[in-house]
C-alpha positions in Angstrom: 7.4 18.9 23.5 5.0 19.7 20.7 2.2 17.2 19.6 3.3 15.4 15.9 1.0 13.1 16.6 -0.8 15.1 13.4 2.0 14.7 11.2 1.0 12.7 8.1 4.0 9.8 7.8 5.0 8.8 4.1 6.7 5.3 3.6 8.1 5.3 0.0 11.6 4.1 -1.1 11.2 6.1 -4.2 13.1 8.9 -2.9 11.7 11.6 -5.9 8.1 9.9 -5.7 8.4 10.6 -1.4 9.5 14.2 -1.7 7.1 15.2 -4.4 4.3 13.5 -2.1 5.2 15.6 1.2 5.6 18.7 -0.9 1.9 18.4 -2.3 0.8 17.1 1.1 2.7 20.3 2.8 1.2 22.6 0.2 -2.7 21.6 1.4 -1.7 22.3 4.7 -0.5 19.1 5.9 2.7 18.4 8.5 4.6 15.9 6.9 7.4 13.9 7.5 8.8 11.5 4.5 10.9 8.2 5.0 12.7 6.4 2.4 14.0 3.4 4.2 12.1 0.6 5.7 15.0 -0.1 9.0 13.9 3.8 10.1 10.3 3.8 10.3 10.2 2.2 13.8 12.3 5.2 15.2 10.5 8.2 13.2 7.1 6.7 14.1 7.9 6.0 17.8 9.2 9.6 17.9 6.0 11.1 15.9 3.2 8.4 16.7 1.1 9.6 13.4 -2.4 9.0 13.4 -1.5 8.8 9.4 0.7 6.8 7.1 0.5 6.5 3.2 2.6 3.5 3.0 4.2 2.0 0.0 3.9 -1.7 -0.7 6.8 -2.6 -1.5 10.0 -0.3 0.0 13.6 -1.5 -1.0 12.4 -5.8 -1.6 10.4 -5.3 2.0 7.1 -5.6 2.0 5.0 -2.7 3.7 2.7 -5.2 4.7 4.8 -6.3 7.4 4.8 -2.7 9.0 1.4 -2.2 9.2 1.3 -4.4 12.5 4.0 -2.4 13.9 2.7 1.1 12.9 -0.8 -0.2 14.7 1.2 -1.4 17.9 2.5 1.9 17.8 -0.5 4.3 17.3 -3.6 2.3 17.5 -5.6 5.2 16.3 -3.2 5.2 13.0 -4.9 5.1 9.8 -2.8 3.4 7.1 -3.4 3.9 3.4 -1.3 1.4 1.4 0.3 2.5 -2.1 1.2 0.1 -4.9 2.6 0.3 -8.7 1.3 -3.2 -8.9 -1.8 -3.6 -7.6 -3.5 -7.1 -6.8 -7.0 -8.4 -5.2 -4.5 -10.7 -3.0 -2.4 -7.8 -1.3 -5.3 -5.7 -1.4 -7.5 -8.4 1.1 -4.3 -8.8 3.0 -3.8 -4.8 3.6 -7.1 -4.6 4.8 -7.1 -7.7 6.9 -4.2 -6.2 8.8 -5.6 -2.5 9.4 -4.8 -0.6 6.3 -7.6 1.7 5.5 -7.5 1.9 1.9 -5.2 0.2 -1.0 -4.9 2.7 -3.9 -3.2 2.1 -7.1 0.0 4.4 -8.4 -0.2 6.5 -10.0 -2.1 8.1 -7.4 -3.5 11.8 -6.9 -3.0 13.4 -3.4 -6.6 13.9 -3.3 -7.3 10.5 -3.9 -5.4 9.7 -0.7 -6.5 12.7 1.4 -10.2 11.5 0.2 -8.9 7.8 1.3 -8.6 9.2 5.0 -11.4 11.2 5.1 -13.3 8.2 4.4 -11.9 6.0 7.1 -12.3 8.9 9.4 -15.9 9.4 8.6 -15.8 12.7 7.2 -16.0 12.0 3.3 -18.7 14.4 2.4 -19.0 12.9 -1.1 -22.1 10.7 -2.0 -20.2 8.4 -4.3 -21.4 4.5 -4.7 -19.6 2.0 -5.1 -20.5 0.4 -8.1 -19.1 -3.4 -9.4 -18.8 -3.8 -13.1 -21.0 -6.3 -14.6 -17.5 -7.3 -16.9 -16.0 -10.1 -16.2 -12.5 -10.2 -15.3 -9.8 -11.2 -18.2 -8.6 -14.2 -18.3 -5.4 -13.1 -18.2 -6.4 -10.4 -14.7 -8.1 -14.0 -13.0 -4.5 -15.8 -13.8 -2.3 -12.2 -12.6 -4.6 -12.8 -9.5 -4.1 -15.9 -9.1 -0.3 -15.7 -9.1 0.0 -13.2 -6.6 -2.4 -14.4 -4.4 -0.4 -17.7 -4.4 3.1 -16.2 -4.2 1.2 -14.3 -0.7 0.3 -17.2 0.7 4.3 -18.3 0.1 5.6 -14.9 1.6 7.2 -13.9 -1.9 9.4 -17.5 -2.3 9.1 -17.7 -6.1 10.2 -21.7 -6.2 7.7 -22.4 -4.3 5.0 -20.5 -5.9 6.0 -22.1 -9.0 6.1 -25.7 -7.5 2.8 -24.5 -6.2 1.4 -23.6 -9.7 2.7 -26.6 -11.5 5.0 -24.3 -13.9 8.7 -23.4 -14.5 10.0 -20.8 -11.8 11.4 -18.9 -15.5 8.3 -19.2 -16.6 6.7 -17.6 -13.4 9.5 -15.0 -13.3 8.8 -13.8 -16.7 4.9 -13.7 -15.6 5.8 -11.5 -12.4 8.2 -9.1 -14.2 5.1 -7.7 -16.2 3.2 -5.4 -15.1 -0.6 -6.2 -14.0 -3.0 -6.6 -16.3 -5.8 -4.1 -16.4 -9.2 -5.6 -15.5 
């Protein structure tokens, strides 16, 4: 039996997005193996056991989140780099907090998330700071913020998010079905 522990696992419902991804991934010299639906990744990761996983946040109304404990349980050395069209300081925290290496923001370049790994593994050769903008946020980023950190801490129940804010569950839809404000 061959080792795949080396193949690079993508988790993306997006079935163009997922085969564009592997090809570019395949073309820098990468084994790859794409998934599109969120009921197989338990088999194709016990089979290959990746050390890594670009992971997409949200996969068919299933949050990724919820696999990155069982890609961990799995492959304890796995390094998890979590993808999202709508990106949030509240999903961020909570990828990190359960063992995702990085939280980038689609649209993405592949270098951007080979750089991502490389930096978790400890062989980013780049000298890049981190720097935080003296800016404050927008008003309307704090409130998009705010939302999603609340609707988190509700696992995604949109009533009670919007009992929880003190506004009309429309009213809340309409909010959620934009996309994130820029900061």
């Amino acid at each position: 039996m061959s080792d795949t522990s080396d193949t690079l696992l993508v988790i993306d419902d997006d079935i163009t997005f997922n085969a564009v991804l592997v090809r570019a991934l395949e073309r820098r010299g990468h084994a790859v193996r794409g998934v599109t639906d969120a009921r197989e990744v338990a088999a194709v990761a016990g089979e290959l056991r990746p050390r890594r996983v670009v992971l997409d946040l949200n996969i068919a109304g299933i949050s990724g989140l919820t696999l990155i404990p069982l890609l961990l349980e799995m492959e304890p050395a796995c390094r998890i780099v979590v993808l999202t069209g709508y990106a949030s300081i509240a999903t961020a925290v909570d990828a990190i907090k359960l063992g995702a290496v990085q939280y980038l923001a689609k649209p993405v370049e592949v270098d951007a998330i080979l750089g991502a790994f490389d930096e978790a593994d400890g062989t980013d050769d780049s000298e890049a700071d981190a720097t935080v903008s003296s800016e404050p946020l927008s008003i309307d980023r704090l409130e998009w913020e705010h939302i999603q950190r609340v609707l988190r801490e509700h696992d995604g129940n949109i009533s009670a998010t919007a009992r929880a804010l003190k506004m009309h569950r429309r009213t809340l839809q309409r909010k959620l079905g934009k996309k994130p404000v820029r900061s």
